[in-house]
C-alpha positions in Angstrom: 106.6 99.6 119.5 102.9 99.4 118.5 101.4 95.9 118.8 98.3 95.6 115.9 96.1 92.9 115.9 95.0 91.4 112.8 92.8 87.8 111.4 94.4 85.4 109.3 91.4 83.2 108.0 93.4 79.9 108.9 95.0 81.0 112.2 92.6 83.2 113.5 93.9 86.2 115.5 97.5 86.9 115.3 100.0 89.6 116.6 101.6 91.8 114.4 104.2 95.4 114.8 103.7 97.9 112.3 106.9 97.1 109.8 105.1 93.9 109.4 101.7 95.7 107.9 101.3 97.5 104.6 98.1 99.9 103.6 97.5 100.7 100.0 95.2 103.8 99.8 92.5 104.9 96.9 93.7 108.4 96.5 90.3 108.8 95.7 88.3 107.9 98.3 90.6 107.3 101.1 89.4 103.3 101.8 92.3 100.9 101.2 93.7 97.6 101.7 96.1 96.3 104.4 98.2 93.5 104.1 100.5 91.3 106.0 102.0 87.8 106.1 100.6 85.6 108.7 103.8 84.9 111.4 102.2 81.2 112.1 101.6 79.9 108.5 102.9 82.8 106.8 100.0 83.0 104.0 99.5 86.5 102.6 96.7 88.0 103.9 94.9 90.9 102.3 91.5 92.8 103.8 89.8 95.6 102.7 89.7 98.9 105.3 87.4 101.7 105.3 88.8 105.5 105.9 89.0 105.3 110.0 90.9 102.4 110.2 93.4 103.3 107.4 93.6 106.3 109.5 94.5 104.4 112.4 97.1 102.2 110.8 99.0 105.2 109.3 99.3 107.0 112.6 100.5 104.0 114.3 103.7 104.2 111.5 102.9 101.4 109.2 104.2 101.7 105.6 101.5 102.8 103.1 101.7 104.0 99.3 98.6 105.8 97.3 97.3 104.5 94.4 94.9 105.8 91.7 92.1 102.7 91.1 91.4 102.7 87.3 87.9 103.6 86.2 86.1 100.5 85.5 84.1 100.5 82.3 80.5 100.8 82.0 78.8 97.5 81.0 77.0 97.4 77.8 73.5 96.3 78.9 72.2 95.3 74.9 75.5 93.1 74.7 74.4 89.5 74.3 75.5 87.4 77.1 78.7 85.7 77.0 77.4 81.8 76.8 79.1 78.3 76.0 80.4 78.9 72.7 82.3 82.4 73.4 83.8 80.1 76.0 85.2 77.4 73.9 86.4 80.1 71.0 88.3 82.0 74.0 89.7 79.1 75.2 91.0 78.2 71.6 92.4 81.7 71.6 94.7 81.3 75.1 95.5 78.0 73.5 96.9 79.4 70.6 100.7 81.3 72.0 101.0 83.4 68.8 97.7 84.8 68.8 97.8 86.1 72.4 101.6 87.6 71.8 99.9 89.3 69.2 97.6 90.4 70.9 99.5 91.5 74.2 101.6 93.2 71.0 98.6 95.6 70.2 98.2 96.5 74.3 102.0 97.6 73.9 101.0 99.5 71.3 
């Protein structure tokens, strides 16, 4: 079976097989994400993956599912910035249970 070798940001370098390693990959551009939980202190551990390595990790039989990344709107640049105040009235909003399930009502639509 195909030993990978992976980084867990508190354990450093551990040993993994490839049922123990997921990829997500962007459809799009073929860069994804691998993921795996840490066999020492069994944290999650997610890292980004450019096109080779994906590659690499698919060939070696690890799991991996596509996935379409949503288009990111485009930022209105004459907005005005979001300062204190928007802060406080958005924090008045979460505070407030029936306006957000009215709100996560309109999503639904």
């Amino acid at each position: 079976m195909t030993t990978i070798r992976a980084t867990c940001a508190t354990c450093g370098d551990v040993e993994l097989t490839t049922a123990d390693v997921s990829v997500l990959i962007d459809q799009d551009s073929g860069d994804g994400t691998y993921s795996f939980r840490c066999p020492l202190c069994d944290s999650v551990v997610v890292k980004d993956c450019p096109t080779h390595t994906v590659d690499l990790l698919v060939s070696a039989g690890v799991h991996y599912a596509m996935c379409a990344l949503p288009n990111e709107p485009v930022p209105d640049l004459t907005a005005p910035a979001f300062d204190h105040d928007d802060l406080l009235e958005f924090h008045s909003f979460l505070a407030n249970d029936s306006l957000v399930a009215g709100a996560l009502e309109g999503l639904r639509g």
